[in-house]
C-alpha positions in Angstrom: 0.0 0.0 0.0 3.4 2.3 -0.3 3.6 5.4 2.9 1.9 7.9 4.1 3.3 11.1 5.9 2.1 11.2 9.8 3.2 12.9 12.7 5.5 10.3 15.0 4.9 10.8 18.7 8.8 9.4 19.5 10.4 10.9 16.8 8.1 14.6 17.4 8.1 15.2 13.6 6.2 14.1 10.4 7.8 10.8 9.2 6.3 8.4 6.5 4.4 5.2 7.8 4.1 1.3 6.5 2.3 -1.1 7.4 2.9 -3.8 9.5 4.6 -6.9 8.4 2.7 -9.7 9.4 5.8 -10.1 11.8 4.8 -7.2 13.4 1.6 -7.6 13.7 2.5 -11.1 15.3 4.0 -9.1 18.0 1.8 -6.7 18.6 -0.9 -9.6 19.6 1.8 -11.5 21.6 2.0 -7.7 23.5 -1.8 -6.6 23.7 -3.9 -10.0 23.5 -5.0 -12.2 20.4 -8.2 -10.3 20.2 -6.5 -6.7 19.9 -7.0 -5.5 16.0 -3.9 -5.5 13.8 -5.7 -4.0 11.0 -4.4 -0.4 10.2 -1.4 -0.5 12.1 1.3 1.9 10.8 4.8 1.9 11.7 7.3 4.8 11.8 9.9 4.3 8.7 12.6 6.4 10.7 15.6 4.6 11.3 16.0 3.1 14.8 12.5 4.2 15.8 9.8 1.3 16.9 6.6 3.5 17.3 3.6 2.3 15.0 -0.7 3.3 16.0 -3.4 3.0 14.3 -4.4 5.9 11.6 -5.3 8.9 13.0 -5.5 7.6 16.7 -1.7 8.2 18.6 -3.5 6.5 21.4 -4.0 2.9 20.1 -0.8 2.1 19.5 2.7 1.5 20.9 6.5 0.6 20.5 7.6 -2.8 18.4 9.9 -5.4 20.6 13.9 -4.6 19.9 14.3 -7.0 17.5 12.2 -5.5 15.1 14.6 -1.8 15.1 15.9 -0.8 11.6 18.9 1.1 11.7 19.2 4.5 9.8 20.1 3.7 5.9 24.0 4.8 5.4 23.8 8.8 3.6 26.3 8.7 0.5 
């Protein structure tokens, strides 16, 4: 579904959003319970940063588990 430009509560600045992996999402449900919607979950792009929510709503959302950090691409 490609990015979209939202504000990220960790990083305090506009920063494109994905979608979760199915990975993710996986984690997410270990974290907040098999019932808790994974559906329109968007994760922060940023390098190092773990935040993702759901669209529009900051509050229903969290940080991703460690494993799942991506560093900041090399600048050339």
């Amino acid at each position: 579904m490609g990015t979209r430009k939202l504000a990220c509560p960790t990083c305090g600045s506009m920063e494109d959003f994905r979608l979760l992996t199915e990975a993710e999402k996986t984690a997410v449900r270990e974290d907040k319970g098999s019932g808790y919607r994974v559906d329109n979950l968007w994760r922060c792009t940023a390098g190092g940063c773990l935040s993702y929510y759901r669209h529009l709503n900051k509050n229903d959302g969290g940080r991703l588990p460690e494993k799942f950090r991506e560093e900041k691409a090399a600048e050339n």
